[in-house]
C-alpha positions in Angstrom: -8.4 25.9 8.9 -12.1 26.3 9.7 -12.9 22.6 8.0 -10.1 21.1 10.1 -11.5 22.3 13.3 -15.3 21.6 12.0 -13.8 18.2 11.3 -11.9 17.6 14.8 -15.4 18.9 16.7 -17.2 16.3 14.7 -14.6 13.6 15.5 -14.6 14.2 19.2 -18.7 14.2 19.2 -18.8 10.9 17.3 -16.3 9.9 20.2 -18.2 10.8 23.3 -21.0 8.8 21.3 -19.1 5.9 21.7 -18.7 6.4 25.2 -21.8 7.0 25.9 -23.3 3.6 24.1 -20.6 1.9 25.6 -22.5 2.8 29.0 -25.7 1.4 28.1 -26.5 -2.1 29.5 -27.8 -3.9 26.0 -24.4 -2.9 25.1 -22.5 -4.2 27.7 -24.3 -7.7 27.7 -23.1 -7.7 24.1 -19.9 -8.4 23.5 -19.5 -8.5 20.3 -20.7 -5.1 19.3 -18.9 -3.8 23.1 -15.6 -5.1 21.3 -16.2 -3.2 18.0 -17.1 0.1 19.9 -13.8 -0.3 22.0 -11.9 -0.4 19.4 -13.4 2.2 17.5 -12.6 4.4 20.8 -9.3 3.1 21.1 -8.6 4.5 17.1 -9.5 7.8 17.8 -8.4 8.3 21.6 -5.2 9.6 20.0 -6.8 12.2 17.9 -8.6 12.9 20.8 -6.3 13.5 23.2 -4.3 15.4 20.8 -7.3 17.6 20.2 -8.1 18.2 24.1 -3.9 19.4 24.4 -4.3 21.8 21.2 -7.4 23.6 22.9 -6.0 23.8 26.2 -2.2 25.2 24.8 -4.3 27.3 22.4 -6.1 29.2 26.0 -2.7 29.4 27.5 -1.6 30.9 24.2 -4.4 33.5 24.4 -3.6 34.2 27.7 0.0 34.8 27.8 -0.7 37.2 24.5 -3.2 38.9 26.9 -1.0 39.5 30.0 2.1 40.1 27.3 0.0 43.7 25.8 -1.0 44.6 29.2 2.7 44.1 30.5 4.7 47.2 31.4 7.9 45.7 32.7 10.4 45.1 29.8 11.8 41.6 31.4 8.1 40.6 32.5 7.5 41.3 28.1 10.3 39.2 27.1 9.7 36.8 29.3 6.1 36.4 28.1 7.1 36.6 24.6 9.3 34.0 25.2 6.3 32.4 26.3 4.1 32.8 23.6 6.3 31.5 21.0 7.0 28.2 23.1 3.5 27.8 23.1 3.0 28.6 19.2 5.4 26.3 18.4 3.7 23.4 20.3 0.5 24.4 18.4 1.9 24.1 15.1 3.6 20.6 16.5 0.0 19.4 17.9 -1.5 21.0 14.1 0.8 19.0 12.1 0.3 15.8 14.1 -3.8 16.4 14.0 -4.0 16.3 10.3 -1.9 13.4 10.3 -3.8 11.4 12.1 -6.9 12.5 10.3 -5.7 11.0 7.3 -7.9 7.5 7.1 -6.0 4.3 7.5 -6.0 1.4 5.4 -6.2 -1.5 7.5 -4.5 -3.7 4.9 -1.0 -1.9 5.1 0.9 -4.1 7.8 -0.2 -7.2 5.5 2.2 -9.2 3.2 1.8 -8.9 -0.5 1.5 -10.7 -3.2 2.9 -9.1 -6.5 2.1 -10.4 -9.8 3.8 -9.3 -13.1 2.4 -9.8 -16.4 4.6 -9.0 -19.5 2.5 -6.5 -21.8 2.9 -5.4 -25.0 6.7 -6.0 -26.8 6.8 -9.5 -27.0 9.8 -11.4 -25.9 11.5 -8.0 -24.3 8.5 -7.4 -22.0 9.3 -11.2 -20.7 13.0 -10.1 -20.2 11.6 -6.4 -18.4 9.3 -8.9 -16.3 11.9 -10.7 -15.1 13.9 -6.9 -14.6 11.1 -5.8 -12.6 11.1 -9.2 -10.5 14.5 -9.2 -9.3 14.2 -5.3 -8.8 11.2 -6.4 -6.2 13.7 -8.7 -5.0 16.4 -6.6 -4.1 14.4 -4.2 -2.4 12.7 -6.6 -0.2 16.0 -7.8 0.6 17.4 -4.2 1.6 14.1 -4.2 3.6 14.5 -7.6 5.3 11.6 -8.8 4.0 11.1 -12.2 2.6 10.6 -12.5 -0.7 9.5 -15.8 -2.4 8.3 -17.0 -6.6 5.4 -19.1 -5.9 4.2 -19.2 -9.3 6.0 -18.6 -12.6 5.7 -19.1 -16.3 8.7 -18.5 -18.1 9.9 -17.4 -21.3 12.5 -19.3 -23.6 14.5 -16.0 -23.3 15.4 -15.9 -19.9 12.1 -13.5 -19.2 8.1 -14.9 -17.8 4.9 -14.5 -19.1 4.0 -14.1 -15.6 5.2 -14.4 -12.3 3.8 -14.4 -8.8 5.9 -12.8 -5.6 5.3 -13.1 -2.3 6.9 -10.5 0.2 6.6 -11.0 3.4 7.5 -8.4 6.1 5.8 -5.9 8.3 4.5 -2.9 6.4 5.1 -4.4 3.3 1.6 -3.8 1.3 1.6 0.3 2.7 5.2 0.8 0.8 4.4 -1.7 -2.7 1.3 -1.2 -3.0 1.9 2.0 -5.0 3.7 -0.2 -7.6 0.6 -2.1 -9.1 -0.3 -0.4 -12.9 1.5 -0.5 -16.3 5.6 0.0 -16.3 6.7 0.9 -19.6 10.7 0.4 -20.5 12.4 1.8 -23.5 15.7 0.5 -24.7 17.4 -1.7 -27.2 16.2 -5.3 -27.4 18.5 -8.0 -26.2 16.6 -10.0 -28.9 17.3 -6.6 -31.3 20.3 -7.1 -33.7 20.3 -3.7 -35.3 20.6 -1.3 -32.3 17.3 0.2 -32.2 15.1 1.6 -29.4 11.8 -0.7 -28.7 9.5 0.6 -26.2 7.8 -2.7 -24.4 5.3 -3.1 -20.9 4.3 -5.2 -18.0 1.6 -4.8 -15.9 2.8 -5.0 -11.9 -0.7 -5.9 -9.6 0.4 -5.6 -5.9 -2.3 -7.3 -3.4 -2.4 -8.0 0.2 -2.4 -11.8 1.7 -5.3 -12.1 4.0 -5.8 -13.6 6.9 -7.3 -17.1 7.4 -10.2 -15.5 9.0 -10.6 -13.1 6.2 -10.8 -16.0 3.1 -14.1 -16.8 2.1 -13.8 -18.7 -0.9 -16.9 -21.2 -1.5 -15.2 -24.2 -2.7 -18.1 -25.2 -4.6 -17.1 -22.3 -6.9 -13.6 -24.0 -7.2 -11.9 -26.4 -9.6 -9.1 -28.1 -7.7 -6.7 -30.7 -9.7 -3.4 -31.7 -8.0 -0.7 -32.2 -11.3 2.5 -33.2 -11.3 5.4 -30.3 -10.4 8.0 -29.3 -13.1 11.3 -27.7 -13.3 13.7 -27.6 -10.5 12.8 -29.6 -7.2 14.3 -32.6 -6.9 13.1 -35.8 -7.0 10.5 -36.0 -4.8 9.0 -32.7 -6.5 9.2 -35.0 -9.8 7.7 -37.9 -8.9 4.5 -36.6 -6.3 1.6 -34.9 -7.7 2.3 -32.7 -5.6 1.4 -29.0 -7.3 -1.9 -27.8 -7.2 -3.8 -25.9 -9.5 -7.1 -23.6 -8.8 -9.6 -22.5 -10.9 -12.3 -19.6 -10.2 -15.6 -20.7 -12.0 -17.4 -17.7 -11.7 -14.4 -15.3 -13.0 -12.0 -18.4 -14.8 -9.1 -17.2 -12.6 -6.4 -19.6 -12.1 -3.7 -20.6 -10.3 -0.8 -23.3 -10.0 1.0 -23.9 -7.3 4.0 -26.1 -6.6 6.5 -23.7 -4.5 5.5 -25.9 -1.5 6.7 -29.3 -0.7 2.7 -30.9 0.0 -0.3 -30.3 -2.3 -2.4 -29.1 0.8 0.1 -26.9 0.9 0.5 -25.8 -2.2 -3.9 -25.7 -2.4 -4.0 -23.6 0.4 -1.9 -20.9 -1.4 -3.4 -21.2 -4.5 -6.4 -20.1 -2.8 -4.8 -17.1 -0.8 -4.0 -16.0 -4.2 -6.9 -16.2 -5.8 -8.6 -15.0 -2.8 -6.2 -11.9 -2.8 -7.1 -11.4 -6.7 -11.1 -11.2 -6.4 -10.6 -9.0 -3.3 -8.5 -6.4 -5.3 -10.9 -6.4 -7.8 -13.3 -5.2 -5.4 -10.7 -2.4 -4.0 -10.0 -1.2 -7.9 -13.9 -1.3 -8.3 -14.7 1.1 -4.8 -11.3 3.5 -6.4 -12.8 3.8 -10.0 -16.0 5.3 -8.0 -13.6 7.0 -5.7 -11.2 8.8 -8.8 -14.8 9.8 -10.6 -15.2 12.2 -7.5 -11.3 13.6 -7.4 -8.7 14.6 -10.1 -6.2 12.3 -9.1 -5.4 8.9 -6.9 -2.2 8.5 -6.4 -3.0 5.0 -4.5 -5.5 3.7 -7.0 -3.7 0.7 -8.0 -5.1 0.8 -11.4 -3.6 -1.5 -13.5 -4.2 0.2 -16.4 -2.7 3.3 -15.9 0.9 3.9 -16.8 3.1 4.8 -13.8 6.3 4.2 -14.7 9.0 4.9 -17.8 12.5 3.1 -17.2 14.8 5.0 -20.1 18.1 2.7 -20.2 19.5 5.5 -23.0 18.9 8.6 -20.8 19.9 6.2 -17.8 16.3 8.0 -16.5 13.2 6.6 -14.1 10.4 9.0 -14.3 6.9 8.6 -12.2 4.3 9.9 -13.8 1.7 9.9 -11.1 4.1 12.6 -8.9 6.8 13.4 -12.0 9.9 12.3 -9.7 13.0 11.2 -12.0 16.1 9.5 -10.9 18.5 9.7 -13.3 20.9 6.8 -12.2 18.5 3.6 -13.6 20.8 0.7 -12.5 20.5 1.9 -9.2 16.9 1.8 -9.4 17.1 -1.4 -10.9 19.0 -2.9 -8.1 16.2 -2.5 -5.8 16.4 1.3 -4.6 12.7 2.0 -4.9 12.5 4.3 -1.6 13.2 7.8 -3.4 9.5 6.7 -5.3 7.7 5.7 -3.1 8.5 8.1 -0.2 7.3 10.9 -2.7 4.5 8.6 -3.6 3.2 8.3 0.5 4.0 12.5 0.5 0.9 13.0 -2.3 -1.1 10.1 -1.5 -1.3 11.5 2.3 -1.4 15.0 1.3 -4.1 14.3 -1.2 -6.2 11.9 1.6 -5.7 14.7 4.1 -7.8 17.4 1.7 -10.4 14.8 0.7 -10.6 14.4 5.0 -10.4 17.8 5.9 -13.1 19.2 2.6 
């Protein structure tokens, strides 16, 4: 309790700070740097304010407790202990609600997303789980009313992908999927299995956020930039236009081809959202590797390497490993109902930001 309050003193110094710089007159002739302090207030008014209400309910509280022991009349008593417990259950209210909003936001969560699946380990049946995995993403963006679009795949000749690329768009898409990025391993008989046994295959699920014009910074000079002709379905004016587009990264050899879109300025300017959105996850998973050194556990990490996930078609189970949350009705799951997860999945990662922000 003591580091929450030690905490909330700091916040609301660092917030008359603010104020006070916002005073000054360099400040004011710049607007640049008035605008970032404004908003910086505007972020914490509500913690503020929430703060100032807790202290001044908390004096009343110690009052009425006061007047309550020196009280002699028996309806005057109830009447204050009536009081007293109003007012301790608007503290605990105003409590809950301060730690919330102490918990540090990611500014990427109202973004859209890009999801990109990979099939691991398991050959042809971690094509066909890819493809499982993709139409589960689609079904729950649907249930969402979110759009959900393939901009890039490369199939399998077994009715699975090598990879795919996703893009979901909807408000507050990347703060619910972004907990799905990391390795999902399913365990069942093959379809391309003739004698009934159990194979255990993988893909690998990277969930990042589409930026904003204003946010890509891509030097082209680093770019390779070819416009090729599209393939599969389209129609004939996909067939005969060069119209897809494909971008490499020189420095990392990152690549991408694009041909969802009907122009190839189109089509390059997503490629390059998407490789954009690549390098800049690489840069989150770098800062949450030096992060998860200093704590026993991310929940949020987004580290594609980890194993998340275990879809049992057998047991008819889902388990999460990062929180140990099992569903055991897997077709469900499959059809898209993903909230159970990842509502338990927000619970730790909030509860486990809240003690890193409150240490």
């Amino acid at each position: 309790m003591t580091n929450l309050f030690d905490k909330l003193d700091k916040v609301v110094d660092h917030y008359n700070e603010i104020e006070r710089q916002m005073a000054e007159p360099e400040v004011l002739a710049d607007h640049t740097r008035l605008t970032e302090l404004a908003q910086e207030r505007m972020d914490l008014n509500e913690l503020v304010e929430t703060y100032q209400q807790y202290t001044q309910l908390r004096q009343e509280l110690a009052q009425a407790e006061e007047m309550s022991a020196a009280e002699e009349d028996e309806e005057m008593a109830a009447l204050a202990a009536d009081e007293i417990e109003r007012l301790a259950t608007q503290l605990e209210r105003l409590e809950s609600r301060m730690r919330s909003l102490l918990i540090p936001k990611d500014p990427r969560d109202d973004k859209n997303v890009f999801i990109e699946i990979r099939a691991g380990t398991g050959g042809d049946e971690a094509g066909i789980f890819a493809g499982d995995l993709l139409r589960m993403y689609m079904r729950y963006a649907e249930a969402r009313r979110w759009k959900a679009e393939i901009v890039d795949e490369n199939e399998t000749g077994v009715g699975g992908y090598k990879e795919v690329i996703l893009a979901v768009k909807g408000r507050g898409a990347y703060s619910r999927l972004k907990y799905e990025s990391g390795v999902h391993r399913v365990q069942r008989v093959p379809q391309t299995e003739s004698q009934g046994r159990i194979h255990t295959s993988a893909a690998t699920v990277a969930v990042m956020p589409e930026l904003d014009p204003v946010d890509i910074t891509l030097d082209e000079k680093e770019l390779v930039i070819t416009a090729e002709f599209s393939s599969g379905p389209g129609g004939q004016h996909m067939q005969k236009n060069a119209t897809a587009a494909r971008v490499v990264h020189k420095p990392t050899g990152m690549f991408v081809k694009i041909q969802s879109e009907r122009s190839l300025s189109q089509n390059k300017q997503l490629a390059m959202a998407i490789i954009q959105a690549r390098l800049e996850e690489m840069e989150q998973e770098k800062q949450s590797s030096a992060e998860a050194a200093n704590r026993k556990a991310q929940v949020g990490s987004g580290d594609r390497s980890e194993k998340i996930r275990t879809y049992n078609y057998p047991q008819s189970r889902v388990t999460d490993h990062r929180v140990g949350f099992t569903s055991y009705n897997l077709p469900v799951v499959m059809d898209g109902d993903l909230d159970p997860f990842i509502d338990a999945l927000i619970l730790a990662d909030e509860a486990e930001k809240l003690a890193a922000a409150t240490e």
